[in-house]
Wavefront OBJ file of the C-alpha trace (Angstrom):
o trace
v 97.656 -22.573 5.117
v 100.861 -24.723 3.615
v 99.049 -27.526 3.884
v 96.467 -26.815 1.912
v 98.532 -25.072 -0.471
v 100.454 -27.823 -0.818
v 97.472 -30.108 -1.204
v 96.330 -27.832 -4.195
v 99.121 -28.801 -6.082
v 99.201 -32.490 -5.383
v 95.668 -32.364 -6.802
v 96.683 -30.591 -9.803
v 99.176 -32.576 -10.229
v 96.240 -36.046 -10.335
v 93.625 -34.115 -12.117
v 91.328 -31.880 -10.227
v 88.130 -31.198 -10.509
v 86.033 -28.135 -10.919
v 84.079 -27.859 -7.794
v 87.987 -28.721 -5.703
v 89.570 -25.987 -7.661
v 86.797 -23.697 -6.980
v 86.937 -24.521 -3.184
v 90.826 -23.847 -3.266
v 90.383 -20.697 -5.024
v 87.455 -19.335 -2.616
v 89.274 -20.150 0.429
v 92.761 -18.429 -1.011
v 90.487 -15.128 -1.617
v 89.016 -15.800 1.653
v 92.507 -15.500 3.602
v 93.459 -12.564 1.274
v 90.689 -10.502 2.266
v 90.840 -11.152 5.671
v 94.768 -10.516 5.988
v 94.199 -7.238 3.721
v 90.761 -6.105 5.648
v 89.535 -4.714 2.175
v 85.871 -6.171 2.674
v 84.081 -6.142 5.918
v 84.180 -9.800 7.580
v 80.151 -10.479 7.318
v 80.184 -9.484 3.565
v 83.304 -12.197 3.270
v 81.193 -14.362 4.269
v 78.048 -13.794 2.438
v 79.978 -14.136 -0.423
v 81.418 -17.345 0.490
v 78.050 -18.660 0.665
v 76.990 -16.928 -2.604
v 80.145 -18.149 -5.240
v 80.042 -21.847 -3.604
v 76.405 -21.892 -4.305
v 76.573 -19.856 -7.715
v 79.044 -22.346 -8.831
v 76.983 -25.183 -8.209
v 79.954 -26.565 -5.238
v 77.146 -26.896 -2.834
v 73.421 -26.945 -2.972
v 71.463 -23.614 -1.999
v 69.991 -25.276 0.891
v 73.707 -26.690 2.069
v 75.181 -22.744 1.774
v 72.425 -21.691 4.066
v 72.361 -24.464 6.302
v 74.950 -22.891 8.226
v 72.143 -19.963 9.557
v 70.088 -22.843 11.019
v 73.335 -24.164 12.965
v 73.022 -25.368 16.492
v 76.310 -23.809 17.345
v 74.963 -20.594 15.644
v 72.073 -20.627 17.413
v 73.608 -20.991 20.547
v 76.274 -18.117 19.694
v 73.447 -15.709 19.102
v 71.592 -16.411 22.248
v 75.027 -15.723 24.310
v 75.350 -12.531 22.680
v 72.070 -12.020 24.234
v 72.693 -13.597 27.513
v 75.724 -11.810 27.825
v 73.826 -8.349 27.271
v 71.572 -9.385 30.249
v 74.474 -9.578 32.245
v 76.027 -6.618 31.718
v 72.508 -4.916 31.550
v 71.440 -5.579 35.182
v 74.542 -5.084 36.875
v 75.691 -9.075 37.677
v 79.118 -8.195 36.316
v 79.724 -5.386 38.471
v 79.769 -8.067 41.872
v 83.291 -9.478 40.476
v 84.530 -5.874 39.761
v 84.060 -4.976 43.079
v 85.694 -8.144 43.857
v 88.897 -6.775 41.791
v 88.955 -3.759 43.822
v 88.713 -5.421 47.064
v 91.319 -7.952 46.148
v 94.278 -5.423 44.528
v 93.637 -3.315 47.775
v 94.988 -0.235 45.262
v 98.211 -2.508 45.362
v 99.648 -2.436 41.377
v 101.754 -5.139 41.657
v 98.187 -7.380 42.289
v 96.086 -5.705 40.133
v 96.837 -7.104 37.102
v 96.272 -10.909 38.411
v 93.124 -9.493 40.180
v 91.861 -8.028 36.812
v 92.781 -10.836 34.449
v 90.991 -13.487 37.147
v 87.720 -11.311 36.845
v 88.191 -11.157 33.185
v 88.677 -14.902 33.012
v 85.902 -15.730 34.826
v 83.593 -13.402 33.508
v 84.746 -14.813 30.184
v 84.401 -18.435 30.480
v 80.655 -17.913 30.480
v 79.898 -14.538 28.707
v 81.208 -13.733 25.296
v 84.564 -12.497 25.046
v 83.861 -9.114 23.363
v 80.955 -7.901 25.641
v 83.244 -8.314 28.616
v 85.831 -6.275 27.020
v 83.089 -3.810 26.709
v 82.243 -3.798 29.929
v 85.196 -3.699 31.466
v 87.179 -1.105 29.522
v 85.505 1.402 31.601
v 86.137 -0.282 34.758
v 89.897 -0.889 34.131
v 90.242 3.518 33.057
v 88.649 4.036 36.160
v 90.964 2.228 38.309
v 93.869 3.683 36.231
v 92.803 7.313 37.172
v 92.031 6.166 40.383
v 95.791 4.337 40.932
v 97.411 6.608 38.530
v 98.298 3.638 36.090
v 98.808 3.946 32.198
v 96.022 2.216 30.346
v 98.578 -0.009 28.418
v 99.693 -1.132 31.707
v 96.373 -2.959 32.274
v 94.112 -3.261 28.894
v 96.166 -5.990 27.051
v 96.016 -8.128 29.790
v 92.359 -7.716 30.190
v 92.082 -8.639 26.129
v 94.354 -11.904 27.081
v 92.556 -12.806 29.959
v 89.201 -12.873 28.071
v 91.098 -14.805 25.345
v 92.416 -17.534 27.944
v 89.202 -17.579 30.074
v 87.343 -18.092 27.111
v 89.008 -21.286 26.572
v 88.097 -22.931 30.055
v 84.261 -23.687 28.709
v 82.202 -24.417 26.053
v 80.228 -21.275 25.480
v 83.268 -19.565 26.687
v 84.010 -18.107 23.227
v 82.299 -18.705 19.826
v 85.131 -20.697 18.392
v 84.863 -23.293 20.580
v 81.562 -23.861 19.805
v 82.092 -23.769 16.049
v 84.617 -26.487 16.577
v 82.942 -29.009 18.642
v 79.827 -28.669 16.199
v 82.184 -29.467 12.867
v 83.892 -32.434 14.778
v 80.420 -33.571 15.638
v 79.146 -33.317 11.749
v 82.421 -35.146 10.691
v 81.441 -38.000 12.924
v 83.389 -37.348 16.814
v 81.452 -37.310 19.776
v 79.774 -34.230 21.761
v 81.908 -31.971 23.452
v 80.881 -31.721 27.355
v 79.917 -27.935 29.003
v 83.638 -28.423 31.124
v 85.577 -30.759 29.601
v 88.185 -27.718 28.307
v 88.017 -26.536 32.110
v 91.406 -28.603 33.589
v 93.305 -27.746 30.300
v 91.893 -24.638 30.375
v 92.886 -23.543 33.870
v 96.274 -24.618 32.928
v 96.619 -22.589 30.185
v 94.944 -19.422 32.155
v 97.507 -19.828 34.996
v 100.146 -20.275 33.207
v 99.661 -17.155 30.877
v 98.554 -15.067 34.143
v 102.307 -15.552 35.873
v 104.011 -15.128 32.431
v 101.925 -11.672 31.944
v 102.148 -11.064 36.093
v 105.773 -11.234 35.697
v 107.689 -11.074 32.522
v 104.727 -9.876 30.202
v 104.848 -6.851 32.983
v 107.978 -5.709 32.093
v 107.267 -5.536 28.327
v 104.229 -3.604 28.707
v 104.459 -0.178 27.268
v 103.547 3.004 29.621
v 101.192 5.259 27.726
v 98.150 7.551 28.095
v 95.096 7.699 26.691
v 93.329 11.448 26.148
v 90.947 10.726 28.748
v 93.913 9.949 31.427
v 96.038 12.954 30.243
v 93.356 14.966 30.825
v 94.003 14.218 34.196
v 97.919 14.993 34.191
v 99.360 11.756 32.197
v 101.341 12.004 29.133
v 99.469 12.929 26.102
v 99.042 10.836 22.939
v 98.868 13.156 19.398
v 96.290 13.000 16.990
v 95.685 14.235 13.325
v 93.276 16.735 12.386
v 92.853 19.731 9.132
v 92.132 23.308 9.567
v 91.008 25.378 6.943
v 91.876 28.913 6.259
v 88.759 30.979 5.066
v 88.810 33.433 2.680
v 90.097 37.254 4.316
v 92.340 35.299 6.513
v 94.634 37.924 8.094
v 96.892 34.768 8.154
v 96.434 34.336 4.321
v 100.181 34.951 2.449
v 101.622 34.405 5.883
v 104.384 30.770 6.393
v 102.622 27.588 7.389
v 105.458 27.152 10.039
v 105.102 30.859 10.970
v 101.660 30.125 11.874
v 102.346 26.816 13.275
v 105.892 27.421 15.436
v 103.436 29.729 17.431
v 101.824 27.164 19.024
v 104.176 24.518 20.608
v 103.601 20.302 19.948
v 101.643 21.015 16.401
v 103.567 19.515 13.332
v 101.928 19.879 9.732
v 102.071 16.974 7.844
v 100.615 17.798 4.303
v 98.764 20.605 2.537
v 95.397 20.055 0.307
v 94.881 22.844 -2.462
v 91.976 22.254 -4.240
v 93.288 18.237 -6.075
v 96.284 18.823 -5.076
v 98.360 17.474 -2.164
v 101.280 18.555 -0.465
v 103.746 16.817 1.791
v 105.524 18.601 4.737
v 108.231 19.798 4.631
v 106.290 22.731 3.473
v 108.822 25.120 3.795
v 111.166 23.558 1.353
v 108.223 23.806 -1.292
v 108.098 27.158 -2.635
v 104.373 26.162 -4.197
v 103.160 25.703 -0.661
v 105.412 27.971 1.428
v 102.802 30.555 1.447
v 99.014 30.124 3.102
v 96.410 30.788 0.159
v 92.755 31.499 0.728
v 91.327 27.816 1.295
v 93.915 26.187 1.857
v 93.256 23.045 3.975
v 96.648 21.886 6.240
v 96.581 18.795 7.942
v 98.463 18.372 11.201
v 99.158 16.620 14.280
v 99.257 17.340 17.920
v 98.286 17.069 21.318
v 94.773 18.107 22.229
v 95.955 21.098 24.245
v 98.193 22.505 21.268
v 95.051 21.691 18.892
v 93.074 23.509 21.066
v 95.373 27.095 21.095
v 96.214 26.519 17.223
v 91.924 26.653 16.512
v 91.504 29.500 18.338
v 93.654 31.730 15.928
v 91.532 33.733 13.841
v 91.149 33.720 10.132
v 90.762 29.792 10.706
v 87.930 27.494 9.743
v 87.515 24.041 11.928
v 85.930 21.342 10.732
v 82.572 19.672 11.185
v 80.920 22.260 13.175
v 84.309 22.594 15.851
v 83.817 26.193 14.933
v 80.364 26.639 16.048
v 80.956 24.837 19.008
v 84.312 27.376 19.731
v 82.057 30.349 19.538
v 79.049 29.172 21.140
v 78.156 31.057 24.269
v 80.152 29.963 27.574
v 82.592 28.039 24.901
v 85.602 29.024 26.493
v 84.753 27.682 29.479
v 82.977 24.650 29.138
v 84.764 22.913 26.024
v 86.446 19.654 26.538
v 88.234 17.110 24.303
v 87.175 13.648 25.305
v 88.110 10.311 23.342
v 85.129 7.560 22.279
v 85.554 4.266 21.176
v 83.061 2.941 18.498
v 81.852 -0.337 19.842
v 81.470 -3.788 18.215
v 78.187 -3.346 17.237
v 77.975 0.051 16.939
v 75.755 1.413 14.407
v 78.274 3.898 13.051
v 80.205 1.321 11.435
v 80.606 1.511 8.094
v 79.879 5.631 7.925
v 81.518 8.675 7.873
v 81.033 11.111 10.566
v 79.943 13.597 7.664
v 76.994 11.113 7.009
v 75.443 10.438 10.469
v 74.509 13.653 11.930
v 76.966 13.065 14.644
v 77.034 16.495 15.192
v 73.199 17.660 15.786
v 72.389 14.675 17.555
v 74.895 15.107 20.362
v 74.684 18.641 20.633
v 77.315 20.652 18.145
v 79.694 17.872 19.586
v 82.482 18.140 16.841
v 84.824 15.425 15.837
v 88.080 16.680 15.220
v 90.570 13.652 15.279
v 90.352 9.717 14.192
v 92.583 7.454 15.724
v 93.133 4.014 13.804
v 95.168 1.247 16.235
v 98.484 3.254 15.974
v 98.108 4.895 12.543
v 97.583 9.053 12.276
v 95.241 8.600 9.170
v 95.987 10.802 6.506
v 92.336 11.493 5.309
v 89.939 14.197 5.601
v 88.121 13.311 9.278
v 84.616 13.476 7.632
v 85.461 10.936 4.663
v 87.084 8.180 7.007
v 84.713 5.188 7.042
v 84.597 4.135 11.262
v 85.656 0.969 12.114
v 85.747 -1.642 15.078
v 88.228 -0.189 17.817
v 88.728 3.585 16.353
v 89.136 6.101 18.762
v 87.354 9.409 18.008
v 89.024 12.287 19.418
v 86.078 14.588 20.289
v 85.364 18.446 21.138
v 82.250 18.933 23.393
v 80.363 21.337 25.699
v 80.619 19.531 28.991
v 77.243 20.306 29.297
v 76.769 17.315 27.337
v 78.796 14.788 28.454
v 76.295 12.717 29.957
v 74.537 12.746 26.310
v 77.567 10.897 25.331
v 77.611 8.449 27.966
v 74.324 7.203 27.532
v 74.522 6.110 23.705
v 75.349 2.287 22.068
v 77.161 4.106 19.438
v 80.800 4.216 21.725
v 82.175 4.168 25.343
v 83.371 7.411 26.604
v 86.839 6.686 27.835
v 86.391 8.359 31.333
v 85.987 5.735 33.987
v 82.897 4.196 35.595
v 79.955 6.780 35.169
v 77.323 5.327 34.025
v 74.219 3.577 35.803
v 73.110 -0.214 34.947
v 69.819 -0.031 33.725
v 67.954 -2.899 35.374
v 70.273 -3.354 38.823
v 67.375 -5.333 40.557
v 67.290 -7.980 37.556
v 70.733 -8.665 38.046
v 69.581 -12.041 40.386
v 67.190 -12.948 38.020
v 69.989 -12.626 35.129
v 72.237 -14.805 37.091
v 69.951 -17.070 38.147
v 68.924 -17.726 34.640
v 72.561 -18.283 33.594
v 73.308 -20.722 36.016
v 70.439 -22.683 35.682
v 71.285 -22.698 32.043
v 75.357 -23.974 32.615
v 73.905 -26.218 35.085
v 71.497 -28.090 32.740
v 73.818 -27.256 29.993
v 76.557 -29.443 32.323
v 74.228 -32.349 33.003
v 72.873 -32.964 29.514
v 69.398 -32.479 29.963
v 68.591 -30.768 27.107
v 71.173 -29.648 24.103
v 72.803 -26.357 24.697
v 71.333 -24.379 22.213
v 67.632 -25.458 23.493
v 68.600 -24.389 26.156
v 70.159 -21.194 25.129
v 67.002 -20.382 23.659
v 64.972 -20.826 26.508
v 67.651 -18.567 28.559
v 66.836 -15.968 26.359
v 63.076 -16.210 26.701
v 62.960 -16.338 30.522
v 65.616 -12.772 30.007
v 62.543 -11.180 28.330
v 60.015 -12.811 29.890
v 61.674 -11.360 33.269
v 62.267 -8.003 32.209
v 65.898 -8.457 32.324
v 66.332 -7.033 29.008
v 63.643 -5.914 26.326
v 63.343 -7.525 23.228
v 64.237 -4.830 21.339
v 67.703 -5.152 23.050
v 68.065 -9.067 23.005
v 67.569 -8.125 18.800
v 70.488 -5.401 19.163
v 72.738 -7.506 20.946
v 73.565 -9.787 18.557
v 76.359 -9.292 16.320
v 74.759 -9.801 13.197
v 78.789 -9.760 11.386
v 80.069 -12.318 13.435
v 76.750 -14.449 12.684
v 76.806 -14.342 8.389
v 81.025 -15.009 9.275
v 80.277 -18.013 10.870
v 77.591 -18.819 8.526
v 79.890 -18.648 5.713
v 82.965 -20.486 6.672
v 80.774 -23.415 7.941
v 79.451 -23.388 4.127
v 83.159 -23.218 2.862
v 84.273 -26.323 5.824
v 81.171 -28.523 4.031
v 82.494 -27.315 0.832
v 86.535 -28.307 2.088
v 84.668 -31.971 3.174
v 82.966 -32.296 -0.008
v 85.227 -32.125 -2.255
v 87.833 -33.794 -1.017
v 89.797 -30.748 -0.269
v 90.275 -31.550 3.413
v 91.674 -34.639 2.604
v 94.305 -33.386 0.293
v 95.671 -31.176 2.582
v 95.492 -33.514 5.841
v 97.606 -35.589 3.722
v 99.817 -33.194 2.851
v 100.764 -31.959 6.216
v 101.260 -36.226 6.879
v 103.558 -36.398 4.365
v 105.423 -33.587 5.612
v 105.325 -34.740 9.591
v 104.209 -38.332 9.686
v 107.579 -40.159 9.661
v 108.367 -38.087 13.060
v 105.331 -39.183 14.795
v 101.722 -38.426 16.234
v 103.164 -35.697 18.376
v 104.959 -33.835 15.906
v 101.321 -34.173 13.849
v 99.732 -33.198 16.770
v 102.803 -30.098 17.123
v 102.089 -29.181 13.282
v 97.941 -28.787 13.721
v 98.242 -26.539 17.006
v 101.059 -24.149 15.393
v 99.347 -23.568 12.088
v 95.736 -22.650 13.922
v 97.925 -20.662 16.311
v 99.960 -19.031 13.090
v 96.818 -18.634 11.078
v 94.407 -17.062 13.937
v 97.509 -14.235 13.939
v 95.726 -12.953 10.468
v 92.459 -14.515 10.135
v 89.330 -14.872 12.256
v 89.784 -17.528 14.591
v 86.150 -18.521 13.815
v 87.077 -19.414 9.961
v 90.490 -21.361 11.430
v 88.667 -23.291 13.562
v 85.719 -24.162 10.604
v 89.030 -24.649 8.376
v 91.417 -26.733 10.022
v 89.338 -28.863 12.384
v 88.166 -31.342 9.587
v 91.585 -31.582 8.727
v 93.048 -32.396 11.979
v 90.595 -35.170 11.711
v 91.217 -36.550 8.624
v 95.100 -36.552 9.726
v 94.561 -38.524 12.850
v 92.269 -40.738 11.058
v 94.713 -41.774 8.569
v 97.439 -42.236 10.986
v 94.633 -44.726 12.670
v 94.628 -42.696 15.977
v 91.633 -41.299 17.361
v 91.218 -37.582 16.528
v 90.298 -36.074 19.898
v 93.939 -34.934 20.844
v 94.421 -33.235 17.215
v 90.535 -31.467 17.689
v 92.254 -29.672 20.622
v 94.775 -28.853 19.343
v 93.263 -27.097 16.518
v 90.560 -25.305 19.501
v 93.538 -24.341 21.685
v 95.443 -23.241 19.012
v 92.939 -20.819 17.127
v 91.833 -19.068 20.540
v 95.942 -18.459 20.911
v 95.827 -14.940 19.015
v 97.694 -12.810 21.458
v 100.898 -12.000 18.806
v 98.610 -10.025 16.782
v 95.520 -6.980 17.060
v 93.628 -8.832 14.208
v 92.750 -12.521 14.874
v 90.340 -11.415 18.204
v 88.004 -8.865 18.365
v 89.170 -7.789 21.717
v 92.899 -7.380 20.644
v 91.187 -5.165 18.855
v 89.028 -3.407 20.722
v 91.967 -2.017 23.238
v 94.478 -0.740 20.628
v 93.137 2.515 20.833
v 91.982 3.273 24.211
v 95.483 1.639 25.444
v 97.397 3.488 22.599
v 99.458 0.747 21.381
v 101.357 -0.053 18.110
v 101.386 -3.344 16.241
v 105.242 -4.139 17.729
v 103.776 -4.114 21.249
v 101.570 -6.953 20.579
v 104.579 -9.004 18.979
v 106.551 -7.994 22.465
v 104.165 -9.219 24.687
v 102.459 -11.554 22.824
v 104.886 -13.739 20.731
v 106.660 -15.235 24.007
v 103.514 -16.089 25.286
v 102.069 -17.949 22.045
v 105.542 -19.862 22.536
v 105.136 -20.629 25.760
v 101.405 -21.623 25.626
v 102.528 -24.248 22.306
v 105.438 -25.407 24.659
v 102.649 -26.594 27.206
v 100.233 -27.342 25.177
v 102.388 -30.007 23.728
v 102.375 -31.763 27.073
v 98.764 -30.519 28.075
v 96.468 -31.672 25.084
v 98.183 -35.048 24.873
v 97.657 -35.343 28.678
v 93.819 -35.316 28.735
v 93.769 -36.359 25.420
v 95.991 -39.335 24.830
v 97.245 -40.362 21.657
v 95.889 -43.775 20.868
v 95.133 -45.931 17.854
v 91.807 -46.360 17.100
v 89.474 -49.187 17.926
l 1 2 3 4 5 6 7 8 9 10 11 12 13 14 15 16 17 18 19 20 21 22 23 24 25 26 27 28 29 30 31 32 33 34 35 36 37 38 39 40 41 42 43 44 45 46 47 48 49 50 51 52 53 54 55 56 57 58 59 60 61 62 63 64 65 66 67 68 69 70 71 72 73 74 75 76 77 78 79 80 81 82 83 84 85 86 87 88 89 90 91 92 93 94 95 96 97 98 99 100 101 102 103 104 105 106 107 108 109 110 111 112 113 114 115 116 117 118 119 120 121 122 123 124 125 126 127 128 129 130 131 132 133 134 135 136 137 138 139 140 141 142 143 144 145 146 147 148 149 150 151 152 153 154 155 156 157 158 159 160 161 162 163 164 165 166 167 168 169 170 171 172 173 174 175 176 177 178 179 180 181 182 183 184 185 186 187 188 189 190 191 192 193 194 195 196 197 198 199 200 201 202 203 204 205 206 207 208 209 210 211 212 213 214 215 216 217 218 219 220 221 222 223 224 225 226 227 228 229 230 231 232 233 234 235 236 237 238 239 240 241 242 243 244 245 246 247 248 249 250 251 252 253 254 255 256 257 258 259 260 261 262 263 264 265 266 267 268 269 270 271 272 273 274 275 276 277 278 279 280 281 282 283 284 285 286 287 288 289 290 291 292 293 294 295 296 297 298 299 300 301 302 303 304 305 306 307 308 309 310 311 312 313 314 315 316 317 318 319 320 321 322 323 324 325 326 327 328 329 330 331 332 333 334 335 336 337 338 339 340 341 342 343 344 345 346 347 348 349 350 351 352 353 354 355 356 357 358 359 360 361 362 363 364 365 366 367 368 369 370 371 372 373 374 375 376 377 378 379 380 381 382 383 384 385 386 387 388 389 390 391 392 393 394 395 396 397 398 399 400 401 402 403 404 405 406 407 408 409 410 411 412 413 414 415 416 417 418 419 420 421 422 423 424 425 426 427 428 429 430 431 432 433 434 435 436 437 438 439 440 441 442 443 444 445 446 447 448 449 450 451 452 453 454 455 456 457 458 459 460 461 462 463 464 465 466 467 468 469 470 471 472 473 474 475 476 477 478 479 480 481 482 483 484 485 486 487 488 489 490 491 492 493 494 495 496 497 498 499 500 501 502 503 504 505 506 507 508 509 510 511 512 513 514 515 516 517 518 519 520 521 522 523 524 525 526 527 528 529 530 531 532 533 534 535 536 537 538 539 540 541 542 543 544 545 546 547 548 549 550 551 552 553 554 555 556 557 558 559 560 561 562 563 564 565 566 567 568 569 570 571 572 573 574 575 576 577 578 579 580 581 582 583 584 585 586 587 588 589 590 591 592 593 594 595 596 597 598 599 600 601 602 603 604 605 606 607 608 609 610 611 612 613 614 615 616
């Protein structure tokens, strides 16, 4: 955002007025609160909408006009398309295709998964094909004896680069080619990002076939160990209840008994205690309640619980002693979804427990952070893994639930399997009308959706689930704060200042500027709000230059779908750190060469199909 920091100042510099400085400060909170994560991103956005309008910067009806958005619209009903897919079944044809093409070969399995991912992903949304085929890549991991991290980033990367090879191939796309269109460029055809597209994909397959490979990291997930693999710790608290025979007894006493445990911090009463414990006379000793939080492997969590004198929480302890216990317990690891309807809560709050019988979280696993909090105060987020004590008697309870996916391979049965014809059918007839510009896309999105119901594909009950009500108030709100941006002149400022900083080297190196800062941005900030953001300034750039904007609108639609450096700019970055146990660093590994390699041709791509030429 230099550009627009800079164009803050030139404007304070020539007098600015109330409603610009107001748009200037909302957007620097907005980036702030993304970057820091300290408000969820649909209540960002509602709040966009409610200071702009509070402040009088746009009209009530302008900060809701966003809601009644074509590319909205049509966002929504791919949530819902995408649903029908993955409801009946039509996805599971192209992983059957993966298996048939990697032929249990690992050196082509990645290329065969990313090419289903792609595909799948240049006409379903991103996220629900990451859903889908999380399951389907643990599977062939147990199956091939593969790490997870092997395979899941390059499933989140394909999605990313697939997504870019259509229209409705990812949400920010869509978002872009409707705030070009409101700023005065032309429509945006169903496959006109499909050549450029391709490139990219290709590209980014043989860089993540070949050198990406060898920067992977090899680790397990729970669910994998489980089968032999090599186990990732978690952090959990046990409680020592009062007549403890352990009571006045060493923490590490108790704890060197059991191998692969480490305690991290004691909690007396308000007080806290950091390890090492031993070197703390106050908390050398085990009093009656004391709570110790520790970390391990499941196995070692498993022996240390089983001591007695100990309390485990959130009903663990009923579940230890419950009849058959010892034979039929099992640690498994769930990942809440995107739209699950634990986010938000604590586990202490949701009857987690009762409602999937005594099944006792013990463990919660935060992208590669061991959080530090009591398990039944942690608010769940997007991507958390949930390391989870069971009876396996009820297992399949926890398959069947929208809540999370139970990180064991394929097991569970697509409800509607003889809609899956129907589903397609519907799809294609929708890309193909979609393609020939019959009828606007989100007409006939909405129409796909009714012929869904209509069909039986999905109920309506589920079309209403599907959607992803944060992602819909985001989107809402940054297209309020991009009217705001035009409105005030804010846009202007900062194309202006980003000319005055690259003009005198040229189009290209304008062209160079736009794509680099939506790539840089995207690394911290929803690629949705980058794309609302930057693409009227892009514009207004290539407009005062006198060349036609097209080229720059690219750039700035290639460049905020290029999050691959970073876990927090896409939702499916996300969505694997856990299940793929990775760390923050691994994403920079893998990721960084290949947002330099995709700028590199991207600088030759976009002006390619795109040329740079004055206007008129």
């Amino acid at each position: 955002m230099n550009a627009l920091a800079l164009s803050a100042l030139g404007m304070i510099e020539g007098g600015l007025s109330t409603e610009a400085l107001v748009v200037i400060l909302v957007t620097a909170a907005t980036v702030v609160l993304f970057v820091t994560e300290w408000l969820s991103i649909d209540l960002i956005g509602l709040l966009v909408i409610v200071t702009l309008v509070l402040t009088g910067t746009l009209s009530i009806e302008d900060g809701v006009a966003g809601f009644s958005s074509r590319a909205l619209i049509t966002i929504a009903c791919m949530f819902v398309l995408s649903a029908g897919l993955i409801r009946t079944g039509a996805l599971e044809v192209l992983s059957s295709a993966m298996f048939g093409v990697a032929k249990g070969k690992k050196p082509l399995l990645v290329i065969a998964l990313m090419v289903t991912v792609a595909v799948s992903s240049a006409f379903v949304n991103n996220t629900p094909v990451a859903v889908i085929f999380l399951p389907v890549v643990l599977d062939v991991c147990m199956r091939l004896d593969v790490a997870p991290s092997r395979l899941l980033l390059p499933m989140s990367y394909a999605s990313i680069l697939g997504g870019t090879c259509t229209l409705i191939g990812t949400s920010t796309n869509l978002i872009v080619a409707q705030v070009a269109e409101q700023n005065g460029f032309g429509q945006i055809g169903m496959f006109e990002l499909t050549l450029p597209g391709l490139i990219f994909a290709v590209i980014g397959f043989l860089y993540l076939a070949t050198i990406g490979r060898k920067l992977l990291p090899r680790r397990a997930s729970v669910s994998s160990a489980m089968k032999g693999g090599k186990i990732r710790e978690f952090v959990t608290e046990i409680q020592f209840s009062a007549g403890s025979p352990l009571v006045g007894k060493t923490f590490q006493e108790v704890v060197a008994r059991v191998p692969g445990v480490t305690p991290l911090m004691v909690i007396r009463g308000e007080e806290t205690h950091m390890a090492p414990l031993r070197a703390n006379p106050r908390t050398q000793f085990i009093r009656e309640g004391d709570v110790l939080l520790l970390r391990g492997d499941p196995s070692s969590i498993n022996a240390l619980v089983s001591k007695e004198g100990i309390s485990l929480p959130h009903g663990l302890g009923e579940l230890m002693s419950s009849p058959g216990a010892g034979k039929t317990m099992t640690m498994v690891e769930l990942v809440i979804n995107p739209n699950s309807p634990l986010l938000g809560r604590t586990m202490s709050n949701v009857d987690f427990s009762r409602k999937h019988g005594n099944a006792a979280t013990i463990a919660i696993l935060r992208r590669d952070e061991h959080l530090r909090e009591r398990v039944g105060e942690i608010r769940l987020r997007m991507g958390d893994t949930l390391l989870v004590a069971c009876d396996e008697d009820h297992l399949e309870d926890l398959r069947h639930t929208d809540e999370f996916i139970l990180l064991e391979g394929v097991s569970h049965e697509m409800l509607r399997r003889d809609k899956a014809p129907i589903a397609v059918g519907i799809m294609g007839v929708m890309v193909v009308l979609a393609a020939t510009g019959v009828a606007p896309i989100a007409t006939l999105a909405l129409a796909a959706v009714a012929a869904m119901v209509l069909t039986r594909c999905m109920s309506l009950r589920v079309a209403y689930s599907s959607i992803d009500s944060t992602i819909v108030v985001l989107i809402a709100g940054m297209l309020a704060l991009g009217l705001a941006l035009q409105q005030t002149g804010v846009a202007a400022m900062a194309s202006d200042a980003m000319l005055g900083l690259l003009a005198d080297y040229g189009p290209l190196a304008v062209l160079a500027g736009m794509y680099f800062l939506a790539m840089l941005v995207t690394a911290v900030v929803s690629n949705n709000a980058v794309g609302v953001l930057l693409t009227p300034i892009a514009m207004n750039a290539a407009i005062s230059m006198g060349y036609h904007p097209a080229p720059f609108v690219f750039a700035v639609l290639f460049g905020a779908s290029a999050c691959f450096a970073t876990p927090i700019g896409y939702q499916t970055n996300l969505f694997v750190y856990g299940p793929g146990g990775y760390r923050f660093t691994d994403y920079v590994r893998v990721g960084a060469p290949l947002n330099l390699l995709l700028f590199l041709v991207a600088m030759f791509v976009i002006p390619w199909f795109w040329p740079l030429v004055p206007l008129g």
